[in-house]
N, C-alpha and C positions, 0 to 999 in steps of 0.2 A: 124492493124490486122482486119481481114473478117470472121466471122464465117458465114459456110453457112450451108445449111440444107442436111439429106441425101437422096437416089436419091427417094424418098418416097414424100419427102418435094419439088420436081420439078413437080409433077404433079397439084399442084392446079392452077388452075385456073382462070379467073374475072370472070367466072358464080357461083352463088350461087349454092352449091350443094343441093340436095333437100330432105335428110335426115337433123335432126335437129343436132342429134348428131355428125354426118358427117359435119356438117357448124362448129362444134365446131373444129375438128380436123384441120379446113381448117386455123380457126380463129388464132389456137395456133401454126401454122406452120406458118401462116404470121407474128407470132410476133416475133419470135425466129429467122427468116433471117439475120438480120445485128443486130449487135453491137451499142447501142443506141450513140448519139453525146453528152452528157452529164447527169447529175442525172438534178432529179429536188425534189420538196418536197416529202415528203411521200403523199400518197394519201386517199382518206375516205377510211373505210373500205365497205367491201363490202354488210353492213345491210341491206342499200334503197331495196337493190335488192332482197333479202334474204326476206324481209316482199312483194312482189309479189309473191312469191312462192307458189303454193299449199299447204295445208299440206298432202292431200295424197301420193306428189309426192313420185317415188320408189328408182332414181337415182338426186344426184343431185351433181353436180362439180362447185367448185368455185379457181378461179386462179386471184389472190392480188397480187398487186404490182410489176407485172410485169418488168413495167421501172426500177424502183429502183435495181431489184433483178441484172435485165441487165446490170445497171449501174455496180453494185459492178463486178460483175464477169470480167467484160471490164476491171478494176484497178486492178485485183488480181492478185497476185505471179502465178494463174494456166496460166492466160489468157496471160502472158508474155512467158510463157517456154512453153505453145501448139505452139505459134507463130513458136517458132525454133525448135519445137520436129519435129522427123522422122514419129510419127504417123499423124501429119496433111495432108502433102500430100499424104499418102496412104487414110483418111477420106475423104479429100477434095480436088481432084487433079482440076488442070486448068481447067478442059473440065467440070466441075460441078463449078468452079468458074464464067464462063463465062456464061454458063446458066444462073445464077441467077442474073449477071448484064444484060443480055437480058431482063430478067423477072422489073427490077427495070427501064430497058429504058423505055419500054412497060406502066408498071406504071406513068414514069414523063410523056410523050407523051399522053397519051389516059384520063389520069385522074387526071394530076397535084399534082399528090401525090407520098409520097414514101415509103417505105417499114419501115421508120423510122417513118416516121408520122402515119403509121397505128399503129406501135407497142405502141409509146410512148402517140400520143395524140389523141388516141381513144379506146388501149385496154389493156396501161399504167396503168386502173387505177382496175377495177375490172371487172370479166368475170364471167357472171352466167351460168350451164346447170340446167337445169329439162328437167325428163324426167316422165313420166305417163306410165307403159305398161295397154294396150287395155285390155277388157274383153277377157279370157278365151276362149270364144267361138267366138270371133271378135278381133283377134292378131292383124288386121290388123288397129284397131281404136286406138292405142298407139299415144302417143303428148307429144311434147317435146318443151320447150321453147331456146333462148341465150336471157340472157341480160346483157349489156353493158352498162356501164357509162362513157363513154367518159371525157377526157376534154376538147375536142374542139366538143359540140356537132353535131356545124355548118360544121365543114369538114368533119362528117359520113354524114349527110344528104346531102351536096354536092357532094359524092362521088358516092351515090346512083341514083342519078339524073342522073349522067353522065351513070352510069352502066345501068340505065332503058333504057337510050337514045343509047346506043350501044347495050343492045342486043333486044332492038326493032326493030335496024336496020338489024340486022341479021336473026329475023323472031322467036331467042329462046325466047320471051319475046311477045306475040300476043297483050296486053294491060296493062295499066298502069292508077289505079284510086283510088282516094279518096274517104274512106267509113264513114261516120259519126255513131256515137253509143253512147248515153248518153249524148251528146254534144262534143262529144271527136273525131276525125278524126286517121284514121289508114289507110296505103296502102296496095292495093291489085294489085300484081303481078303475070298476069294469063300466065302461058308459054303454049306453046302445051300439054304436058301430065300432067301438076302440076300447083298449085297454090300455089305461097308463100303471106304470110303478114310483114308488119312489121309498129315499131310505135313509135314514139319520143316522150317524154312527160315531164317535166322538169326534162332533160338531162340524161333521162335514155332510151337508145334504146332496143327494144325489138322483137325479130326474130321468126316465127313461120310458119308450114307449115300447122297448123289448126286455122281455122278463129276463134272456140269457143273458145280457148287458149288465145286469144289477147283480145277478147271480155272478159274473166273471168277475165283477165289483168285490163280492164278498173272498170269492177266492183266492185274488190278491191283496186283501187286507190283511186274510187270516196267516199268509206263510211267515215263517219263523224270522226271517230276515224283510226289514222295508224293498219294495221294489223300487227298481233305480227308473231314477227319472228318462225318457226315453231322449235318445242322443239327440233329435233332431229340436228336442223341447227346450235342452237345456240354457239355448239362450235367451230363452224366450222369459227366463227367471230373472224379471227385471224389474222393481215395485216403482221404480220411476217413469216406466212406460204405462201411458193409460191402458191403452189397447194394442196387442199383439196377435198375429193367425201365419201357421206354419202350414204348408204344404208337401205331405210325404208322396214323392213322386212314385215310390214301387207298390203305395195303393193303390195306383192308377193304368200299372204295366200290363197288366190282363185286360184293362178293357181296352185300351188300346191296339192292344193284338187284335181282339174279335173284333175291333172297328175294323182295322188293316183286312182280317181273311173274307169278312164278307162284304166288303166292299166291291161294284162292277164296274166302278168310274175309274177310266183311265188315268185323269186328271189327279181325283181325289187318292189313289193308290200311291200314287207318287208324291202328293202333299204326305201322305202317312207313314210313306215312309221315312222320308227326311225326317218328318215332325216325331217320331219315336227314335231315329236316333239321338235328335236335342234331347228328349224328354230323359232316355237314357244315360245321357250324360250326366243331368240335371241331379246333384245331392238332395237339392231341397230347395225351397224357395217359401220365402217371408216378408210379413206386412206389419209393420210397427205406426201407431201413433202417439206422440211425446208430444202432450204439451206444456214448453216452458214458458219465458214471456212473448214466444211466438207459439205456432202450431209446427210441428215438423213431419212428415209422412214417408217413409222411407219404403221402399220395395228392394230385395236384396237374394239373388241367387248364386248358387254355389254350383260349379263343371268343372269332373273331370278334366283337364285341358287334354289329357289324351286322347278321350272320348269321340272329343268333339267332330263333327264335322269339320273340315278344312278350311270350307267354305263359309261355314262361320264366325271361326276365331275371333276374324278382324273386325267383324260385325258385333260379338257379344262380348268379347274382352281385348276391346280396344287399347292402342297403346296411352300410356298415360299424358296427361297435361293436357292444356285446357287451348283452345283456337288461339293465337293469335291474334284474331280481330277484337275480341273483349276490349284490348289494349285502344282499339278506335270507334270503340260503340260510344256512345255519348251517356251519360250515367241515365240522362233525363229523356232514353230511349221510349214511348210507348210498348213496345213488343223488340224482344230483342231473341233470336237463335244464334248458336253458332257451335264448331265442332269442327273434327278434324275425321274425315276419311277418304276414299280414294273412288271415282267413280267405276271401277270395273270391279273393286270391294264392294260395293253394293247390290250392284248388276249380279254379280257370282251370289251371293248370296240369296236374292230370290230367284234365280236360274236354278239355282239348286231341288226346286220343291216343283219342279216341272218333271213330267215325265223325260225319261231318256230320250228319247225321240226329237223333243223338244227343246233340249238341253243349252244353253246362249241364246234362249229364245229374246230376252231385254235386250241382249248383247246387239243380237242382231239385226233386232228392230232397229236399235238407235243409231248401227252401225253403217242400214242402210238406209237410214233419211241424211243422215250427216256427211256421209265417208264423198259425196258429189260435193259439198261445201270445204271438209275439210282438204279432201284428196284422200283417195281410196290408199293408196302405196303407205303415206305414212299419216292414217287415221287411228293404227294402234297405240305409235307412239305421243304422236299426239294425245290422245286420252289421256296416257299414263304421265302427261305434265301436269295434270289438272289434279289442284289439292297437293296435300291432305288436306288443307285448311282452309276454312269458308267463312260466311258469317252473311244473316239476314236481317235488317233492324227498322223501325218504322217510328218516326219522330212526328210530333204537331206540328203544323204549319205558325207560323210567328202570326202574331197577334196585328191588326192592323193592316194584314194584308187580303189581296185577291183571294188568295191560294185557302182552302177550307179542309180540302184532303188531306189524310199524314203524308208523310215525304217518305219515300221508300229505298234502299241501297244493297245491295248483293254485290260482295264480295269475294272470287277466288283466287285463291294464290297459285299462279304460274311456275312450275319449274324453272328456276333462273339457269340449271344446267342445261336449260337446250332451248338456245334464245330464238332460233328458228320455229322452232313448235311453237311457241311465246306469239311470235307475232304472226304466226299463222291463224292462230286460235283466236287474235283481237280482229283479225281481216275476216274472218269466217264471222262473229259476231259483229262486224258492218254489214256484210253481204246479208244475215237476216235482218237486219231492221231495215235495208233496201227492199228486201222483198217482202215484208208486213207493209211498208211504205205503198208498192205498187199493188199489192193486194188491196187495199185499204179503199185507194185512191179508183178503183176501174169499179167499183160499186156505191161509191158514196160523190154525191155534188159535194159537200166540201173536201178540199184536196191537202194533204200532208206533205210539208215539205221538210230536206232534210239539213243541217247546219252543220257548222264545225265550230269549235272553240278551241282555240291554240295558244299552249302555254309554253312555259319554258321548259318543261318537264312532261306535258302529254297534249295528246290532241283528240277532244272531246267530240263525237256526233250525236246529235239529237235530233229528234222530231219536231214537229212545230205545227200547229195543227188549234189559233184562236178561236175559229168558229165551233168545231168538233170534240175537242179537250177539256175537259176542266180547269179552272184557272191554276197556273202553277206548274201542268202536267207535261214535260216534257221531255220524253224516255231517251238518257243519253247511256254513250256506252264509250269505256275509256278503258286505254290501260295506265297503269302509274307504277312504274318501278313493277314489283312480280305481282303486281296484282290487276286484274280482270273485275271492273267495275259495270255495273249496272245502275243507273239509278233514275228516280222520276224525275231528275231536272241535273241541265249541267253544275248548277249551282251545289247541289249535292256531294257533285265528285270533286270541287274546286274545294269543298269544305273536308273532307276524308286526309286523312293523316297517316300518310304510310307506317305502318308497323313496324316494331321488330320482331321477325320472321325466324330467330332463332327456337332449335327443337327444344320443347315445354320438356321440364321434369317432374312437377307437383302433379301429386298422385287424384288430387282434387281438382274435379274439371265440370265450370260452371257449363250448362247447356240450354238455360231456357232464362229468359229473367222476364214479366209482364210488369209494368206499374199501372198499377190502380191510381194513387194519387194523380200520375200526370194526364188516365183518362177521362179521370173526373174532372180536371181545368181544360181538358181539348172539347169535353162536349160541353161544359159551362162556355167557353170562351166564341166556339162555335154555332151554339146552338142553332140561331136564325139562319146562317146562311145553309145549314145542314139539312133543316127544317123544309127550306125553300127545293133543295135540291135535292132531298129523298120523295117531296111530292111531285115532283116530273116524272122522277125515276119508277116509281110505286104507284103511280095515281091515287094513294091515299091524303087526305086533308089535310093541311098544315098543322091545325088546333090537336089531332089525333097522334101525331108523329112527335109534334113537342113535347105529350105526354107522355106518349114511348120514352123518348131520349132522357125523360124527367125520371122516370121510373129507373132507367138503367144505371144513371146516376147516383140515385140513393142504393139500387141494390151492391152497386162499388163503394158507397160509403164507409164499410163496415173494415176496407182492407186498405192497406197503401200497396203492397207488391208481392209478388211470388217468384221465387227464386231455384230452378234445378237444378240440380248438382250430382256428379256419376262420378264415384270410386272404385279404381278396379287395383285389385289385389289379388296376389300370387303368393301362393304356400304349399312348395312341393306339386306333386299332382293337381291340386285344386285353384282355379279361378273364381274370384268371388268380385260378381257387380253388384254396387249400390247405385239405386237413384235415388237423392233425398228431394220432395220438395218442401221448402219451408216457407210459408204463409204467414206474410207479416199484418197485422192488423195495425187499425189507426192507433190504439194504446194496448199496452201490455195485457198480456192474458193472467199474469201473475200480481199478488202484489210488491 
């Protein structure tokens, strides 16, 4: 099997591109071309390189273990059943197969190398970016380093030889020379509009398109004592992570200022301001991706809690545990959210980035389309019964029926301490659907009527509406015990299972869950009547929308579900949020 790149990954090149971060992109698209010929050990971690680093730097990306990861994926149950899936030649048809063994001739011919030896025993083992943004006032004096630890340090430095000596002959490369600095030698590659460097030095290469970068390179090589890895890096020392990139927020504090001082939008002074004190607060912030027999991708920052804005907190280091309604999602959800916070915590939180003037401006909108439904007197307290806890979820319609749309249900949980707000809050959600009802009804011939379904435990209103609605669709709204129900059909709320409502401790709290397997049996199971009734809606033609839905199907083939998940953690001064998502595919990424 040939895994090749998509048509994105056919344009690099043998000329070194002449941005630094752009040579990275070039680096990590030449390694991922083919399917490595075998593992081989684990390799060092990526430290050496990591103690070159600035510590100012603002951006910095490190990619471990490259070969290995390659290896495994080559032997894994995925890498076996992409081979004969229907989605690879729709990703990878012949005519992009054959490009890239062009691109691999081209290589054995011109440079004695191959797409496997680049990947494996040159950028197999660890790949560094830094990056510096310029002054403020001089964007354009930004530097950026790659360094690379090969294992064959001898075939980078061979291969560059050969690349000087062909595009010297070409005329994009005008000279080619060795610069001496502290007793240490480094090349200087002058092309017509740009100058690159770069530098070998026991067995760690290093690529830069600013001479002072290579030169600060040698300077910390030569001191008596190793330089210590810089703080914000050192978790980033991880050889089971494929891909890691850190974010130092105080390389970023000066330009944020001069956005702030010459700024003349009212608006925008006020977003800048809030947004530098977050940013302030902000230790650092990180991008990891791990893959094991899944994919995992985690984004993760670290505040201050003192720092912080007030009106943040509740917004960026939430209390811990996970909604409640998890406990009533159905496993076999399509699309599932759910969470725990407080509507006037949210409201305060983007009021917050409003100028003063402006200040409750959400607050006050919502305050005053609502406070005539809820009752102005007590529409504060009202609010503050609503939540923490919610949950969104959207299920396939059963097999054999009318019904072709997902089924939809929203869930809030009522303050059970204040049974008055409780039922004020269920009466104020009749009164809207009475008046989407009459709204509806004074501009449409077919007319919407409304129902009730009364049980032992609630009483259901719905809409009703056969000539106008989709089969199925019938928006009721209930309450049941502390909870405030929404959903496309009574039958929906008749099937909902009240929770237990007790406050969450698990510091892990799921937030997002999608499956893929059960949207590939809803659009299978579907198709024709969806077919039918996206060409009403679209005016596009039956035969063309089947193929749509045909296509979106195979491009789901590849996953069964994704799953997110938020950790938030307290040490002292510091709050630290993770959001993991993890990407389960139809078989293992490992063997």
């Amino acid at each position: 099997m040939t895994v090749v790149p998509n048509r994105s990954g056919l344009l690099v090149h043998l000329a070194w591109v002449r941005k630094p971060w752009t040579t990275l992109t070039g680096l990590a698209l030449l390694a991922v071309l083919v399917l490595p010929t075998g593992s081989h050990a684990a390799p060092p971690p990526a430290e050496p390189l990591l103690r070159l680093v600035a510590p100012e730097t603002g951006i910095c990306v490190v990619i471990q273990n490259l070969r290995q990861h390659q290896a495994d994926l080559t032997a894994s149950p995925f890498a076996d059943w992409f081979a004969t899936s229907t989605l690879a030649p729709r990703l990878f048809p012949d005519s992009e197969r054959a490009r890239i063994q062009n691109f691999e001739t081209l290589l054995q011919t011109h440079f004695e190398v191959s797409l496997a030896d680049i990947r494996d025993e040159i950028l197999g083992d660890a790949i560094v970016f830094a990056y510096q943004p310029g002054p403020p006032d001089r964007p354009s004096a930004e530097s950026g380093v790659i360094l690379v630890r090969p294992r064959k340090p001898a075939l980078l430095e061979r291969l560059f030889e050969k690349l000087n000596t062909v595009q010297q002959r070409s005329g994009e490369v005008q000279s080619v020379r060795t610069i001496t600095y502290r007793d240490q030698s480094y090349t200087e590659r002058k092309g017509r509009t740009n100058t690159e460097y770069y530098r070998v030095h026991k067995g760690i290469f290093a690529f830069s398109g600013q001479e002072a970068v290579i030169r600060s390179l040698i300077d910390r090589d030569t001191e008596a004592a190793p330089a210590p890895v810089p703080v914000g890096l050192q978790k980033l020392i991880d050889e089971k992570k494929l891909c890691a990139a850190w974010v130092n927020p105080r390389a970023f504090d000066t330009h944020l200022a001069h956005r702030a001082s010459r700024t003349q939008d009212r608006k925008e002074a006020a977003f800048l301001e809030q947004f530098r004190k977050l940013w302030s607060a902000c230790e650092g912030w990180a991008i990891t991706i791990h893959p094991t027999t899944q994919l995992e991708c985690t984004v993760a920052a670290t505040f201050q809690q003192d720092q912080l804005p007030k009106e943040l907190r509740p917004f960026l280091l939430p209390e811990s545990g996970a909604s409640a309604y998890w406990s009533a999602i159905p496993n076999d959800a399509l699309f599932a959210v759910a969470g725990r916070s407080r509507p006037y915590d949210v409201m305060a939180a983007l009021d917050s980035f409003l100028p003063t003037a402006g200040r409750k401006g959400l607050q006050s909108w919502v305050e005053k389309g609502l406070s005539p439904i809820l009752g102005r007197n007590r529409f504060p307290e009202m609010v503050q019964a609503i939540g923490p806890d919610w949950a969104f979820w959207m299920e396939a319609p059963s097999v054999g029926t009318a019904a072709y749309l997902p089924g939809w249900t929203v869930a809030v949980r009522l303050s059970g301490r204040d049974p008055e707000a409780a039922s004020a809050l269920e009466n104020a959600g009749e009164l809207l659907l009475q008046l989407a009802r009459i709204a509806y009804n004074q501009s449409h011939e077919d007319q919407i009527e409304m129902q009730q379904q009364k049980t032992a435990t609630y009483t259901a209103h719905f809409l009703v509406n056969d000539a106008g609605f989709a089969a199925g669709f019938r928006p009721a709204l209930a309450r049941v015990g502390e909870t405030l129900l929404l959903a496309s059909s009574p039958e929906r709320i008749a099937s909902f299972t009240q929770p237990e409502l007790a406050a969450p401790t698990n510091p892990m709290t799921p937030l997002l869950r999608v499956s893929f397997r059960q949207w590939r049996a809803y659009l299978t199971d579907h198709q024709d009547t969806l077919t039918r009734s996206l060409a009403n809606w679209t005016g596009k033609s039956p035969q063309v929308l089947r193929q749509e839905l045909q296509k979106l199907n195979v491009a789901l083939s590849a996953f069964d579900q994704i799953l997110v998940n938020r950790e938030t953690t307290t040490a002292g001064r510091l709050g630290t949020v993770r959001i993991t998502a993890t990407l389960t595919c139809v078989k293992p990424l490992k063997p």
